[in-house]
C-alpha positions in Angstrom: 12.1 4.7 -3.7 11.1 1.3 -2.5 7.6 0.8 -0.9 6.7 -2.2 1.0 3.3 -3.0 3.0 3.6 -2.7 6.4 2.3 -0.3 9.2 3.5 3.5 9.6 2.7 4.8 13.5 3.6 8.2 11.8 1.2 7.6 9.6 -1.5 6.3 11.7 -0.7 9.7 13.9 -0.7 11.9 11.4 -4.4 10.8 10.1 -6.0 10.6 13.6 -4.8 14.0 14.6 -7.0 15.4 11.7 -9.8 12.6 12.3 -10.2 13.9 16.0 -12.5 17.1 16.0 -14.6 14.6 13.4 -15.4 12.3 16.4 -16.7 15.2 18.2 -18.6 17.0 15.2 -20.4 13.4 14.5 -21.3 13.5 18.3 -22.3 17.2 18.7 -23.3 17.6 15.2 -24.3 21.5 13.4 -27.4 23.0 15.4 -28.7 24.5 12.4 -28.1 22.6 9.2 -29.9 23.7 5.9 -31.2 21.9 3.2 -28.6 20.5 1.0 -28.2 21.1 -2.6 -29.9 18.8 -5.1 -27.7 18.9 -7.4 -24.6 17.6 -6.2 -22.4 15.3 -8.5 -22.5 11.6 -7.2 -19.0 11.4 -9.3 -17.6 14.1 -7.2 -18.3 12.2 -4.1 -17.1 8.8 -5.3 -13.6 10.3 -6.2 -13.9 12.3 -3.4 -14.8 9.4 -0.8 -12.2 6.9 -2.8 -9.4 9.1 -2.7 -9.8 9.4 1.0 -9.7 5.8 1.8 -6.5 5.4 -0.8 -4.4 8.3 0.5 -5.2 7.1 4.3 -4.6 3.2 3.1 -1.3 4.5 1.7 -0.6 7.1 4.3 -0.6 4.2 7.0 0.4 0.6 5.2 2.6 1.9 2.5 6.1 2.6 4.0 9.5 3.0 2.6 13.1 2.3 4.4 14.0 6.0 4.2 14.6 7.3 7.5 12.3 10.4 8.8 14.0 13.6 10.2 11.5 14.2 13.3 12.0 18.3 12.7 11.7 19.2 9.1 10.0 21.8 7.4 6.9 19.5 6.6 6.8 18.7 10.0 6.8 22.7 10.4 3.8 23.1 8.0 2.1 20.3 9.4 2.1 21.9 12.8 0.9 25.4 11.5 -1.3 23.9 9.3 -3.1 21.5 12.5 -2.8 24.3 14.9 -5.2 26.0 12.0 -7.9 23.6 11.5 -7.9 23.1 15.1 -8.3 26.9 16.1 -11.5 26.7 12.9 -13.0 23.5 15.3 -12.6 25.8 18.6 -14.2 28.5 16.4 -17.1 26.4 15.3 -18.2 24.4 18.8 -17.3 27.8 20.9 -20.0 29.5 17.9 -22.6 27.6 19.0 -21.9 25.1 16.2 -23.2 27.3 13.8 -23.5 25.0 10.4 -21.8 28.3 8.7 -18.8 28.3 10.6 -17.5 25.2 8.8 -17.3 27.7 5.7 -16.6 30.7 6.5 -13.2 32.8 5.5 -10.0 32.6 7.1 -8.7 36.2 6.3 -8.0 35.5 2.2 -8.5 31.6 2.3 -11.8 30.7 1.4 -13.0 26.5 2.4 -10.4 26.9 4.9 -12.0 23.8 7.0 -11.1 21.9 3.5 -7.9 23.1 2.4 -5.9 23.1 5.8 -6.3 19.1 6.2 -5.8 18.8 2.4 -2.3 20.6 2.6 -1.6 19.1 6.1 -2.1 15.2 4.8 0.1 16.2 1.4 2.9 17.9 3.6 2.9 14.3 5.9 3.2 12.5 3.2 5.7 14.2 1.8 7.3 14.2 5.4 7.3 10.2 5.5 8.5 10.2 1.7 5.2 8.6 0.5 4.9 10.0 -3.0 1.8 7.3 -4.3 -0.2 8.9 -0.6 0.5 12.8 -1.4 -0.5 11.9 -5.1 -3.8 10.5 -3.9 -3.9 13.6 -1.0 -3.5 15.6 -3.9 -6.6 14.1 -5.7 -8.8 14.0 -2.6 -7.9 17.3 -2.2 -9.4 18.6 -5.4 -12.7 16.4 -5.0 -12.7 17.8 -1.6 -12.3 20.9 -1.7 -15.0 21.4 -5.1 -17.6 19.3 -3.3 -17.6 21.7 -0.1 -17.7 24.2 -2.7 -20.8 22.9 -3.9 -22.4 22.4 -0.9 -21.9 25.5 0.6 -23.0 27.8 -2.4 
């Protein structure tokens, strides 16, 4: 596959639908938030915060002349898999934006506000053929996913 720089509206879409519920979380933030842990691995968070920025650099400037089928089943998974996280943000501000909501259980899936995005931003990359931004989704994923861990044991 050939990559070249330039600017991916799928791309661009694909980030700010997850991004959205942030913008209202940073404006009508947890009403009961408890002390952090201490311990928390400052690595952790710089592979975690670095391989955010890459896979959304990537996600959005990295583009390929492959064309995109509009209806695939990434696009499928995406959809389940946004429609998810979304119903876990309705669950949290309709809660009372209860700090605990952002971590509890889906049925089986535990960190589900974690893993949904994680799979989601994998699946659209995979949807727009962008194998360097699903290897860095994949990496942020990890980091992610182990640093809410540790901050919600």
């Amino acid at each position: 596959m050939k990559y070249a720089l330039g600017f991916s509206w799928m791309g661009f879409i694909a980030v700010m639908l997850v991004m959205l519920p942030n913008i209202f979380y940073f404006v009508f933030p947890p009403a009961n938030i408890p002390d952090m842990p201490q311990g928390r691995g400052h690595i952790i968070n710089i592979v975690e915060n670095a391989s955010r920025i890459i896979f959304m650099i990537l996600l959005i400037f990295m583009v390929n002349g492959q064309k995109v089928k509009y209806i695939s089943p990434y696009t499928a998974c995406m959809l389940v898999l946004l429609l998810l996280y979304y119903w876990l943000w309705c669950r949290y501000f309709t809660g009372g934006r209860n700090y605990s909501l952002l971590n509890e259980k889906l049925l089986f899936i535990p960190e589900p506000m974690a893993v949904f995005p994680v799979l989601y931003f994998i699946a659209a990359a995979l949807w727009l053929n962008n194998i360097p931004a699903a290897a860095a989704a994949a990496v942020f994923g990890i980091a992610h996913i182990f640093n809410t861990y540790i901050t919600f044991r």
